[in-house]
PLY file of the C-alpha trace (Angstrom):
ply
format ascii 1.0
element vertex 202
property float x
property float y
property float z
element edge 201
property int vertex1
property int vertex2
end_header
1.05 14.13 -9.87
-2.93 14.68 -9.52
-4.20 11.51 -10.42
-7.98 12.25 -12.23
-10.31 8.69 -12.26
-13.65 8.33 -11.45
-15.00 10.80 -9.10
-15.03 9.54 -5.55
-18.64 8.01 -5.32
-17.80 5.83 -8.60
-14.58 4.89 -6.47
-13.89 1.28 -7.74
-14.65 -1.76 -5.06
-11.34 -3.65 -3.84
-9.80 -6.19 -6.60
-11.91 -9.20 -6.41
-9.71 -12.23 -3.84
-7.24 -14.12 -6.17
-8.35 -17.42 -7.49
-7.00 -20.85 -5.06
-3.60 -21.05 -7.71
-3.01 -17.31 -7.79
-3.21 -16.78 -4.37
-1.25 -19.97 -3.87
1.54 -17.93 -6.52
1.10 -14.78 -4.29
1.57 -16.98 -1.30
4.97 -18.29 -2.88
6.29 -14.87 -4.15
5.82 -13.33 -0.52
8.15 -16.17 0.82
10.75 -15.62 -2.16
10.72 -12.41 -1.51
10.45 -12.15 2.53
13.65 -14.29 2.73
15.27 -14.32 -0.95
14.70 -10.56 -2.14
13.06 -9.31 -4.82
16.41 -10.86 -6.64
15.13 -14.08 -6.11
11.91 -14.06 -7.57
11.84 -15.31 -11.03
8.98 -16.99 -13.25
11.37 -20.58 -12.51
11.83 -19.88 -8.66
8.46 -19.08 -8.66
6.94 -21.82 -9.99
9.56 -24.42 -8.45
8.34 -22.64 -4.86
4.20 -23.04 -5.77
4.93 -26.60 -7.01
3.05 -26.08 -10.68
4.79 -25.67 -13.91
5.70 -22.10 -15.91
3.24 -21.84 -18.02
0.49 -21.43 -15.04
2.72 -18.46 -14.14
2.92 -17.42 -17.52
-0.73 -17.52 -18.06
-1.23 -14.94 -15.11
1.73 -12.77 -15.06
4.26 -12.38 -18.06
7.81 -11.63 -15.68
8.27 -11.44 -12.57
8.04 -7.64 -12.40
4.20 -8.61 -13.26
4.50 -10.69 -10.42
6.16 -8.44 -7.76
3.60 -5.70 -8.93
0.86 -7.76 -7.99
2.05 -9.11 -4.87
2.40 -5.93 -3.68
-0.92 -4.38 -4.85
-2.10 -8.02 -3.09
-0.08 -7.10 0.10
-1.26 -3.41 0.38
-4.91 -4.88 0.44
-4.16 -7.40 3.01
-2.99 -4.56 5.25
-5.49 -2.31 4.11
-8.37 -5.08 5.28
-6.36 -5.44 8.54
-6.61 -2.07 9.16
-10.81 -2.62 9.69
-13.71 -0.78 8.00
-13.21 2.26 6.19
-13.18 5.18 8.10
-15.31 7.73 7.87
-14.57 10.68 9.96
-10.89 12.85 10.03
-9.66 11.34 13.05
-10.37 7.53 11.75
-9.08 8.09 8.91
-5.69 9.60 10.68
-5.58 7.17 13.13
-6.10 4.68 10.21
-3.43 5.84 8.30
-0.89 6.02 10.86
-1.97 2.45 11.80
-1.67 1.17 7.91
2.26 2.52 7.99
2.96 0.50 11.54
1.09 -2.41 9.98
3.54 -2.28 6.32
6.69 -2.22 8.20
5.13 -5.61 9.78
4.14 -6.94 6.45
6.90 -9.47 5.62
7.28 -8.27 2.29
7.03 -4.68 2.31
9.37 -5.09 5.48
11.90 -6.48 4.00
11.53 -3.87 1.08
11.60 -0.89 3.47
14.49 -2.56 5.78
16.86 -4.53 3.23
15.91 -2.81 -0.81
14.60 0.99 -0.19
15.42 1.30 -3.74
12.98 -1.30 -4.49
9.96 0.33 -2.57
11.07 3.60 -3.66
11.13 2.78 -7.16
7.38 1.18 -7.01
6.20 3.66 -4.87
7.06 7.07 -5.97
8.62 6.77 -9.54
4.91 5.82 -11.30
1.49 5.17 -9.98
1.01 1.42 -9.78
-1.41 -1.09 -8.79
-0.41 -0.89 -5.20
-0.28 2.81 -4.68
-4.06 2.73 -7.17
-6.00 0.35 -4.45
-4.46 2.70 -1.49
-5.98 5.63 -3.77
-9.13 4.29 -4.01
-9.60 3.33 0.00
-7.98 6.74 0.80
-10.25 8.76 -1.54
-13.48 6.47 -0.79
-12.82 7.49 2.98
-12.51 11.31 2.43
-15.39 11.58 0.35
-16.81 9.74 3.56
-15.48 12.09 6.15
-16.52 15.18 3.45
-20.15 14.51 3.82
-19.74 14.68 7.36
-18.29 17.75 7.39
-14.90 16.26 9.23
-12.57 16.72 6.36
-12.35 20.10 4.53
-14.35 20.43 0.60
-12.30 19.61 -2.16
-11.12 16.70 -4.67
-11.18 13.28 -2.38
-9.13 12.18 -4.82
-6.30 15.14 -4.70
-6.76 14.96 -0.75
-5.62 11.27 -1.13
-2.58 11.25 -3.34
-1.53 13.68 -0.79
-2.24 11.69 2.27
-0.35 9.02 0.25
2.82 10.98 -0.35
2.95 12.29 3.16
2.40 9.05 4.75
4.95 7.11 2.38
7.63 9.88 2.83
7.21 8.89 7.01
7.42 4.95 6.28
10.18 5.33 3.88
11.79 7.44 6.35
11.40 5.76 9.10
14.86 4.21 10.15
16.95 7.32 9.01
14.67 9.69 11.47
14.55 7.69 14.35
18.16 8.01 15.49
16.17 11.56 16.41
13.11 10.93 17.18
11.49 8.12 18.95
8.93 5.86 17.19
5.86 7.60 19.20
6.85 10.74 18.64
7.21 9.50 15.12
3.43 8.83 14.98
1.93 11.45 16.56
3.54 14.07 14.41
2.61 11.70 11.64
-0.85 11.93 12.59
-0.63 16.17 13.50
0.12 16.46 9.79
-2.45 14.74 8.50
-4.87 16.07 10.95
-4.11 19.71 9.98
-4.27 18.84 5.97
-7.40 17.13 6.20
-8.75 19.56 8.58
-11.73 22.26 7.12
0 1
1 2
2 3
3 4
4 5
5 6
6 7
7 8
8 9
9 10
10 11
11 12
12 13
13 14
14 15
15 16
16 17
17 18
18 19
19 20
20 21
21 22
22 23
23 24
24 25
25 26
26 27
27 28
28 29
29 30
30 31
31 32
32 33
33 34
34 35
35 36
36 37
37 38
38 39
39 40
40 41
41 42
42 43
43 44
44 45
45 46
46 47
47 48
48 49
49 50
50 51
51 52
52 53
53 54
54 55
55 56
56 57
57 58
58 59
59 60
60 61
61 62
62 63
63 64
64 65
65 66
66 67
67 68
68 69
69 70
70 71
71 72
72 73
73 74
74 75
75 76
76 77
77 78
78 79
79 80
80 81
81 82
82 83
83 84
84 85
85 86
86 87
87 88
88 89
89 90
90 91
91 92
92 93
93 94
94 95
95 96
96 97
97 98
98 99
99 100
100 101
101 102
102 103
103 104
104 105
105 106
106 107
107 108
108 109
109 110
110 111
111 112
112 113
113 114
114 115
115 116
116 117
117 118
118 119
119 120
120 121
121 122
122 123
123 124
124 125
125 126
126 127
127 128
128 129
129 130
130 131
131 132
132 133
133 134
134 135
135 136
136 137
137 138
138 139
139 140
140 141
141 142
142 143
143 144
144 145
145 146
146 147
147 148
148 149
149 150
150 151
151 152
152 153
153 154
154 155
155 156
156 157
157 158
158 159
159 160
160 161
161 162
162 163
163 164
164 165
165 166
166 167
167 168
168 169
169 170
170 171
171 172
172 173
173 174
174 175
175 176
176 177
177 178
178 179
179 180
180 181
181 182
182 183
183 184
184 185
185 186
186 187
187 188
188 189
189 190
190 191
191 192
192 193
193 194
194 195
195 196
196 197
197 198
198 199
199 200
200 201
C-alpha cells in the first residue's frame, strides 16, 4: 500500500481555501451529514440546504459521493490547521498526531462517521487512498522529512514513514469505542503515542 508521489521536499502545499459558494456547499454538507447521515446528502438536499440551485452543485461535484469526498478531504484540513504548525521534531509530530485523532472524533462530521456509520469511514479510509487520507499524506510526510533533517526521526522514505503513521493512527481512532471498555481514554493515548514514538524513532 506504499504510496510513491513526489519525493518529500516537492510535497504539494495544502488545497488552496474553497471559493465563498463552495465553502458555503461544504458548510451545508457538514450539517446534512452531522445530523442527517451520509444518507441524507444528495445533490437536491444539498442544494435545497445551501439555498442555490443544482446545477451550481453540479458544476463542482458530479454526485454526492464527489461531494462527501470532498467534505471530508475539506474536514481533515480543518483539523489538520487546528492542530498548529507542522511539526518538525519526533515528539511534535507524535504529540501532533495523537492530538489530530482527539480533534476527528470532535469534528462533527467525522464524529458522527466514527460513532453512528464505521462502515462509512472505514470504507473511505482504508479501502482506497482518497483525497482525505492524500492531504494527511502530504502533512505527515512534509513533517518527517522535517524531523529527518534533524536527525529526530530515523532515515528512510518520509513518504513510507507516513502511510504508516496513517494506518496506525486510523486503526486507534477507528478503534476507539470497541477498546475502551478496556482501556481508559489516557491510557489510550499514551500507548498511541509509545507506538509511534518507537516507529519513528532512529
Amino acid at each position: 500500500m506504499t504510496i510513491r508521489n513526489a519525493p518529500p521536499e516537492a510535497v504539494s502545499p495544502a488545497p488552496d481555501a474553497p471559493d465563498r459558494t463552495e465553502a458555503r456547499l461544504l458548510e451545508a454538507a457538514a450539517r446534512l451529514v452531522a445530523t442527517r447521515g451520509t444518507r441524507g446528502l444528495s445533490v437536491t438536499e444539498l442544494a435545497r440546504a445551501a439555498g442555490v440551485s443544482r446545477p451550481t452543485v453540479y458544476r463542482r461535484w458530479e454526485s454526492a459521493d464527489d461531494v462527501l469526498r470532498a467534505l471530508l478531504a475539506h474536514r481533515a484540513q480543518l483539523v489538520i490547521t487546528a492542530v498548529g504548525p507542522r511539526a518538525a521534531d519526533r515528539a511534535t509530530i507524535v504529540a501532533k498526531v495523537v492530538r489530530f485523532g482527539e480533534l476527528l472524533w470532535a469534528d462533527p462530521v467525522y464524529g458522527h462517521l466514527l460513532t453512528e456509520e464505521p462502515e462509512v469511514f472505514t470504507r473511505y479510509a482504508f479501502e482506497r487512498i482518497g483525497r482525505s487520507q492524500r492531504v494527511i499524506l502530504e502533512w505527515l510526510a512534509a513533517a518527517v522529512a522535517a524531523a529527518q533533517q534533524g536527525g529526530t526521526v530515523r532515515a528512510g522514505s518520509a513518504t513510507d514513514m507516513a502511510v504508516m503513521v496513517l494506518l496506525i493512527s486510523q486503526s486507534a481512532v477507528l478503534s476507539h469505542r470497541t477498546v475502551t471498555t478496556v482501556i481508559d481514554d489516557a491510557a489510550l493515548r499514551a500507548e498511541l503515542a509509545h507506538s509511534l514514538d518507537g516507529y519513528l524513532r532512529p
